[in-house]
C-alpha positions as CSV (number, residue, x, y, z in Angstrom):
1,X,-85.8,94.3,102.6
2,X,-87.4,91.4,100.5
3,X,-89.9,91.4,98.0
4,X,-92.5,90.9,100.2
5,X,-92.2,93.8,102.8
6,X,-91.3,95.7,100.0
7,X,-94.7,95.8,98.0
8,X,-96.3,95.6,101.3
9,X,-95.2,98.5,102.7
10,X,-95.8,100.6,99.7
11,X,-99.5,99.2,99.1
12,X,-99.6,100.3,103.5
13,X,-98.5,103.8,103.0
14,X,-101.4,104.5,99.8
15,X,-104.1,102.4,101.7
16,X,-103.1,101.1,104.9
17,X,-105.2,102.1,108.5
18,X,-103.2,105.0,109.8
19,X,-105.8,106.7,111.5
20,X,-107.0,103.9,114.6
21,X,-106.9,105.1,118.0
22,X,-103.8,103.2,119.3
23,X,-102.1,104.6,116.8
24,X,-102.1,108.3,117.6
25,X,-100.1,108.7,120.9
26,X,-98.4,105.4,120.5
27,X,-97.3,104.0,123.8
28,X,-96.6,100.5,125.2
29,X,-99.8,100.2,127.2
30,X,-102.0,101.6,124.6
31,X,-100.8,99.4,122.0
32,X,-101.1,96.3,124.7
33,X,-104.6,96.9,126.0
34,X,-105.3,97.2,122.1
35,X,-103.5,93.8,121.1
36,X,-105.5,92.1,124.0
37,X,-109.2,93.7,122.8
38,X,-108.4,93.0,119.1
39,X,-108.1,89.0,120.2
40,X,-110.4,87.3,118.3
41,X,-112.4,90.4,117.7
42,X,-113.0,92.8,114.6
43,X,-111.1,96.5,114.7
44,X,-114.4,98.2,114.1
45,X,-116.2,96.5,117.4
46,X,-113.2,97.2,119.4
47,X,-112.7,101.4,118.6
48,X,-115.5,102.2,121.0
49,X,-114.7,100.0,123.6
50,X,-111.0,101.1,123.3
51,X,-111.4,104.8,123.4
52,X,-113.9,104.4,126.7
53,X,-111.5,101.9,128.4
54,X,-108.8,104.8,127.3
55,X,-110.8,107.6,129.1
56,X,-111.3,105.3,132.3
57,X,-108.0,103.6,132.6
58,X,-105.5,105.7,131.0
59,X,-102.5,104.2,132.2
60,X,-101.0,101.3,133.5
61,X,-101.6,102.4,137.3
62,X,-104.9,103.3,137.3
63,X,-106.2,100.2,135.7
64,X,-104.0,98.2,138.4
65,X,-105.8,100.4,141.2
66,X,-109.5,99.9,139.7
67,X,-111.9,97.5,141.4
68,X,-112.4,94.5,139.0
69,X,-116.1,95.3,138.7
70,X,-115.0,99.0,136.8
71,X,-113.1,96.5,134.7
72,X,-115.5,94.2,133.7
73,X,-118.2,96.8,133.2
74,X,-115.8,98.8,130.4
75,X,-115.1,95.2,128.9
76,X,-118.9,94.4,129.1
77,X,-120.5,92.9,125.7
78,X,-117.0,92.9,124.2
79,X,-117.0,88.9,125.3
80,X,-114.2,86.5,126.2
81,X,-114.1,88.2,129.7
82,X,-111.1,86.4,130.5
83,X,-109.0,88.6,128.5
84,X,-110.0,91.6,131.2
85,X,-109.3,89.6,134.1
86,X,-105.6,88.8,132.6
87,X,-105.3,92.7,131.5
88,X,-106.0,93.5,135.3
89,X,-104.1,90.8,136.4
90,X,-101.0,91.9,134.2
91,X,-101.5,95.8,135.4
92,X,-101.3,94.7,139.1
93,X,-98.0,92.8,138.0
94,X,-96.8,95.5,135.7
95,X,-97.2,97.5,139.1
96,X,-95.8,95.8,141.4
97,X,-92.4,93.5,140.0
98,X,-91.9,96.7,136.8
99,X,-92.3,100.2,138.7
100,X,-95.6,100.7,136.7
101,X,-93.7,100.7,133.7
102,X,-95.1,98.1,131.0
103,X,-91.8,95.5,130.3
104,X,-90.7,96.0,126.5
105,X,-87.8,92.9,126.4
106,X,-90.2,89.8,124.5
107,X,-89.3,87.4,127.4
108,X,-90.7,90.2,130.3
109,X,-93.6,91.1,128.2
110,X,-94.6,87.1,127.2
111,X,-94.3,86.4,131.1
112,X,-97.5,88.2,131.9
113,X,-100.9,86.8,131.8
114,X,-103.1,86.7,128.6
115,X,-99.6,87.3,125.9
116,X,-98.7,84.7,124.1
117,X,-95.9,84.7,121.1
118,X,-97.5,86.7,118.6
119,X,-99.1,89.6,120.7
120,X,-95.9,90.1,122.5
121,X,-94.3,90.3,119.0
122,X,-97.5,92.6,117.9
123,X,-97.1,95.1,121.0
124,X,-93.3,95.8,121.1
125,X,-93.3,95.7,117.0
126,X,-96.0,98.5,117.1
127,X,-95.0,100.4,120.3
128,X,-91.3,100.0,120.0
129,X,-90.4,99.4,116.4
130,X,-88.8,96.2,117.8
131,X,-88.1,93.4,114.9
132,X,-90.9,90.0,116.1
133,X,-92.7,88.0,113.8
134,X,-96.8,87.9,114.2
135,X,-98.9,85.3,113.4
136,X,-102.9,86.4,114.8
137,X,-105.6,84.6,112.5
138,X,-105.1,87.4,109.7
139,X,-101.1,86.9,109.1
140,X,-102.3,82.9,109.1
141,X,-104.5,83.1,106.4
142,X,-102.1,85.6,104.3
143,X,-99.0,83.2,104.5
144,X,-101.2,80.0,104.4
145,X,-102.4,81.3,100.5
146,X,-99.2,83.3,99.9
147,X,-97.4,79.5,100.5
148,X,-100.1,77.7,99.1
149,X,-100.3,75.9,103.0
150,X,-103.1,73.8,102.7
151,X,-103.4,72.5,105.7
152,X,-105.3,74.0,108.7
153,X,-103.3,76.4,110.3
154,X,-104.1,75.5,114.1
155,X,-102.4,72.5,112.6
156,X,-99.1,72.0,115.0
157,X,-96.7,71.3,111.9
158,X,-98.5,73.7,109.4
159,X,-98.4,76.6,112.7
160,X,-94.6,75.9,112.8
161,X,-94.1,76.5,108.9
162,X,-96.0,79.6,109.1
163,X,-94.1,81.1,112.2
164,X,-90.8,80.3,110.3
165,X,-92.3,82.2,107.5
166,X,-93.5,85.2,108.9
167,X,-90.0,85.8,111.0
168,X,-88.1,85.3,107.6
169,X,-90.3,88.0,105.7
170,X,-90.6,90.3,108.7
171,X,-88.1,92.8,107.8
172,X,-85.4,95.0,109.8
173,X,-86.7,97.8,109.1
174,X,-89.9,99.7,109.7
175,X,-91.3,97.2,111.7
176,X,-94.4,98.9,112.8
177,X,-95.7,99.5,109.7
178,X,-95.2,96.3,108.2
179,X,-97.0,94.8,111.2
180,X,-100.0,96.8,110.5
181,X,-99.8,96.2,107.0
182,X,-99.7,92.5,107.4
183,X,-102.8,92.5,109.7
184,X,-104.6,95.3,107.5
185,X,-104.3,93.0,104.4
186,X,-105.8,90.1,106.0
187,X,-109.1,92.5,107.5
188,X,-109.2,94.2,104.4
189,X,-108.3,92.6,101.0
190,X,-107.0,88.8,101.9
191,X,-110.4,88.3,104.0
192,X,-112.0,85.2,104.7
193,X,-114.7,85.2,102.4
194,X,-114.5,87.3,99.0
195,X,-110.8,88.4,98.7
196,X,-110.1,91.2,96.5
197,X,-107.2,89.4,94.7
198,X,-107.1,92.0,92.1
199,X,-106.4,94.6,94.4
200,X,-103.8,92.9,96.9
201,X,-99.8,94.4,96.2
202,X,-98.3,90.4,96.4
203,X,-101.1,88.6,94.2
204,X,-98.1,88.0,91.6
205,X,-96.6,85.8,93.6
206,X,-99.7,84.2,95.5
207,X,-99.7,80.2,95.1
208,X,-103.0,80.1,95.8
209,X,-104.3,82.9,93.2
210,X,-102.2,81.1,90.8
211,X,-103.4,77.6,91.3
212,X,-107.0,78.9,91.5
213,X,-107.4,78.1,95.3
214,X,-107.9,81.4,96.9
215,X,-111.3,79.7,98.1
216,X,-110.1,76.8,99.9
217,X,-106.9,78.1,101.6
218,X,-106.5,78.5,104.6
219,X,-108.0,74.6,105.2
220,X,-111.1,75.4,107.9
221,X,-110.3,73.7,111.3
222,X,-112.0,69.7,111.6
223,X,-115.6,70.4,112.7
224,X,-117.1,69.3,115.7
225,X,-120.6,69.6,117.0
226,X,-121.0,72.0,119.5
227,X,-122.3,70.5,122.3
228,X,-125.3,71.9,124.4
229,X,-126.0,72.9,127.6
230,X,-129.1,73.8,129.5
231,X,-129.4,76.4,131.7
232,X,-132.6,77.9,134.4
233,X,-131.3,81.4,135.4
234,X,-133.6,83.1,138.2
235,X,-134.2,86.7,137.6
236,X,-136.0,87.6,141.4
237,X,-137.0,90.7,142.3
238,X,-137.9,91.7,145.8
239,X,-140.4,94.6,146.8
240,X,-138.0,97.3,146.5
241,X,-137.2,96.6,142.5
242,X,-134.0,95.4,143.2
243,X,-132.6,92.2,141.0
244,X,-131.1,89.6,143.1
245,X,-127.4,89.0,141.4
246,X,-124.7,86.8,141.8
247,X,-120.8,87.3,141.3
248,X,-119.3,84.1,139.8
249,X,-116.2,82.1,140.6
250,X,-112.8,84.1,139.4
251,X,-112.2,81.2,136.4
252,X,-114.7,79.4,134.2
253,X,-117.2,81.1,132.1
254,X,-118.2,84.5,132.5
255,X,-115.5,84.3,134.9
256,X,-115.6,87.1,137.9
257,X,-118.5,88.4,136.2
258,X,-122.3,89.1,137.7
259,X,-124.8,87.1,136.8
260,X,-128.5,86.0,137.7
261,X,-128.9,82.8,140.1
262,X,-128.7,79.8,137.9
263,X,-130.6,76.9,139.6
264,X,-128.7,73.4,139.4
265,X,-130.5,70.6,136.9
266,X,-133.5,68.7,138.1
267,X,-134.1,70.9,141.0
268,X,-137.1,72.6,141.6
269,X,-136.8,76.4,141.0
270,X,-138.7,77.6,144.2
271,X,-137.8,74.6,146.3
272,X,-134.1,76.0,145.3
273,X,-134.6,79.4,145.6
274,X,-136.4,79.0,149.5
275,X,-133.4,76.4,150.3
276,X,-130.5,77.9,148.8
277,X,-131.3,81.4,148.8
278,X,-134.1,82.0,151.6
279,X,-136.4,83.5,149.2
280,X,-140.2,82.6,149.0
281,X,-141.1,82.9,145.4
282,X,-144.3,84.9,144.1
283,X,-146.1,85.2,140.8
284,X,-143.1,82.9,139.1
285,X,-143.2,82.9,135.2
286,X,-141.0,81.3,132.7
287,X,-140.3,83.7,129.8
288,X,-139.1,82.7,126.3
289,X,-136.1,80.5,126.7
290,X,-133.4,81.6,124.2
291,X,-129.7,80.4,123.4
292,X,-126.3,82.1,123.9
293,X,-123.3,80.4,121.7
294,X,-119.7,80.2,123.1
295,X,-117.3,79.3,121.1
296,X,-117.0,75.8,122.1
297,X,-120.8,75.3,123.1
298,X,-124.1,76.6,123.1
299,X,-126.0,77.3,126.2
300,X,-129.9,77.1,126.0
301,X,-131.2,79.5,128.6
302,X,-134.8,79.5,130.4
303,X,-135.3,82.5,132.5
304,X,-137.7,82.5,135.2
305,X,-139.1,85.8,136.6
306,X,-140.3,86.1,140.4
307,X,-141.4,88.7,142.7
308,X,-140.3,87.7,146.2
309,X,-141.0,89.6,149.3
310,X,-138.2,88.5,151.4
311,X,-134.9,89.7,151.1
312,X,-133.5,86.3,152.1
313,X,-130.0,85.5,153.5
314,X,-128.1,85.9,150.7
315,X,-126.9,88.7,151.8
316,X,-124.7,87.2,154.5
317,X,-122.7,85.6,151.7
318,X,-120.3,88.4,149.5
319,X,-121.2,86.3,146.3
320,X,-124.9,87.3,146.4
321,X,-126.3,91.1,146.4
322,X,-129.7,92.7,145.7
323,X,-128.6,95.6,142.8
324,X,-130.9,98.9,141.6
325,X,-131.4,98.5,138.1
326,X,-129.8,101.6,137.4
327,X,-126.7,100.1,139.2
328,X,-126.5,97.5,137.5
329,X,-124.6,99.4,134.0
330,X,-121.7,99.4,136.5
331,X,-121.5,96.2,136.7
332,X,-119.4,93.0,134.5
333,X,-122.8,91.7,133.2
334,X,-122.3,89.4,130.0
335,X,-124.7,89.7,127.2
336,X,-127.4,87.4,127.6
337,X,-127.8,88.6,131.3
338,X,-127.7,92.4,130.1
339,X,-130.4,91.6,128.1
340,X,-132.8,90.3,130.8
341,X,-132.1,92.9,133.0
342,X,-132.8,95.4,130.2
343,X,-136.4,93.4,129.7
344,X,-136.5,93.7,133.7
345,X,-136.2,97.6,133.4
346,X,-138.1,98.0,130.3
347,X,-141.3,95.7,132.2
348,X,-141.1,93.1,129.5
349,X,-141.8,90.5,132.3
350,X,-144.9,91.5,132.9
């Protein structure tokens, strides 16, 4: 084992996470639908929504079987909502071409959607103890100082290096741990901002704590303005209380998800509304428009609130339904529609 793994794996056993959810009743699936939540999202916000996700779906054939609405809902607020349409996706898959057994060979288990190179590395290293090299946004930043990389690590050439890297330190043995106690260094001590140098196990032999430029490295990616987009979403209630909602496209943003009718630039909102959904509008009101950021825009949003006695034709098309309130937390509802509704229920409106 080399130096590396070595003082890792001790500093892991003293003060390494051995008490997180996927680890107790390790399993292939567990460990997946883990890998996948943990995408670009902290261990702390994802125990919750892993341990309810666990109690709804607990294996491989029941998520297949659910209705993608019970998915969404269980991912709802955790964000990037494409990752639950490719976990459903890969269930159904898993299913139907692998006997509802989740594949554990790294060319099977990278062939389904939503796995790239380093979670298929991540899953059958921590289920199966199987020797593959990570390299998620924490093992970056610990072999970009560790190397003294100072280039960004999205970088194509500087991404290469580092994969070359972690497969050569990435011992034979113990695998599992030394996955988690690559990923736990970079959440715990080798973080972004403030690293505790002075208590990380490989500091001694850290280019960039001994050249002083712990601060600096990893490079942060070329910035670009976000770019902004303007938004009139119609939150229309009809006599009965219910919330008029619509189910967007499978791809795009908030893909598969429900979401309050958004009406197209420059038209007029009740003009739309009668046209498009066969809705006269009442006692319209524009509340306090407020912004949502993705991660490659932001999206300015202006909600408008409307009473409407007619139920209109929407209902003749499957994308449009009239929803109870209270129905509504069964839903895939992404945040900033969550919140109106909530205002909706709480009478903020008025």
């Amino acid at each position: 084992m080399n130096n590396f793994a070595e003082k890792l794996l001790i500093w892991f056993d003293r003060h390494g996470r051995h008490d997180l959810p996927w680890q107790q009743e390790r399993t292939p699936y567990r460990v997946w639908v883990s890998e996948i939540m943990l995408q670009q999202t902290q261990v702390a916000t994802v125990i919750p929504y892993f341990n309810r996700f666990m109690a709804r779906f607990p294996d491989v054939r029941t998520l297949a079987a659910a209705a993608e609405d019970d998915v969404f809902s269980h991912w709802s607020g955790l964000g990037y909502y494409a990752r639950a349409r490719n976990l459903h996706r890969a269930a159904k898959i898993i299913v139907e071409q692998h006997d509802g057994v989740v594949p554990t060979t790294i060319e099977q288990i990278s062939a389904l959607p939503g796995i790239g190179p380093s979670t298929a590395g991540a899953i059958l290293a921590q289920a199966c103890n199987q020797r593959h090299p990570i390299l998620d946004g924490n093992v970056k930043r610990v072999l970009s100082r560790y190397y003294g990389f100072t280039t960004w690590p999205g970088e194509k050439h500087t991404e290469t290096q580092l994969w070359n890297r972690a497969d050569e330190l990435t011992p034979d043995k113990r695998v599992a741990d030394y996955t988690q106690a690559i990923m736990d260094l970079g959440a715990t001590l080798c973080t972004r901002r403030n690293p505790r140098c002075g208590d990380c196990p490989v500091e001694n032999d850290c280019a960039a704590a001994a050249t002083g430029q712990v601060h600096v490295i990893p490079a942060t990616k070329p910035k670009r303005g976000l770019p902004t987009k303007d938004a009139t979403f119609m939150m229309v209630q009809n006599s009965s209380g219910q919330v008029l909602l619509v189910k967007r496209p499978p791809t795009g943003i908030w893909g598969g998800l429900w979401t309050l009718p958004e009406v197209p630039p420059n038209e007029n909102p009740a003009q739309w509304s009668h046209r498009v959904l066969g809705v006269a509008l009442n006692e319209s009101r524009t509340l306090p428009p407020f912004r949502h950021t993705f991660s490659h825009f932001h999206l300015n949003i202006k909600p408008i609130y409307s009473i409407s006695t007619q139920r209109g034709h929407v209902m003749d098309d499957g994308a449009y339904s009239w929803y109870n309130l209270a129905e509504t937390s069964k839903l895939g509802l992404p945040t900033p529609v969550k919140r109106l509704l909530q205002q909706l229920d709480n009478k903020e409106t008025s």
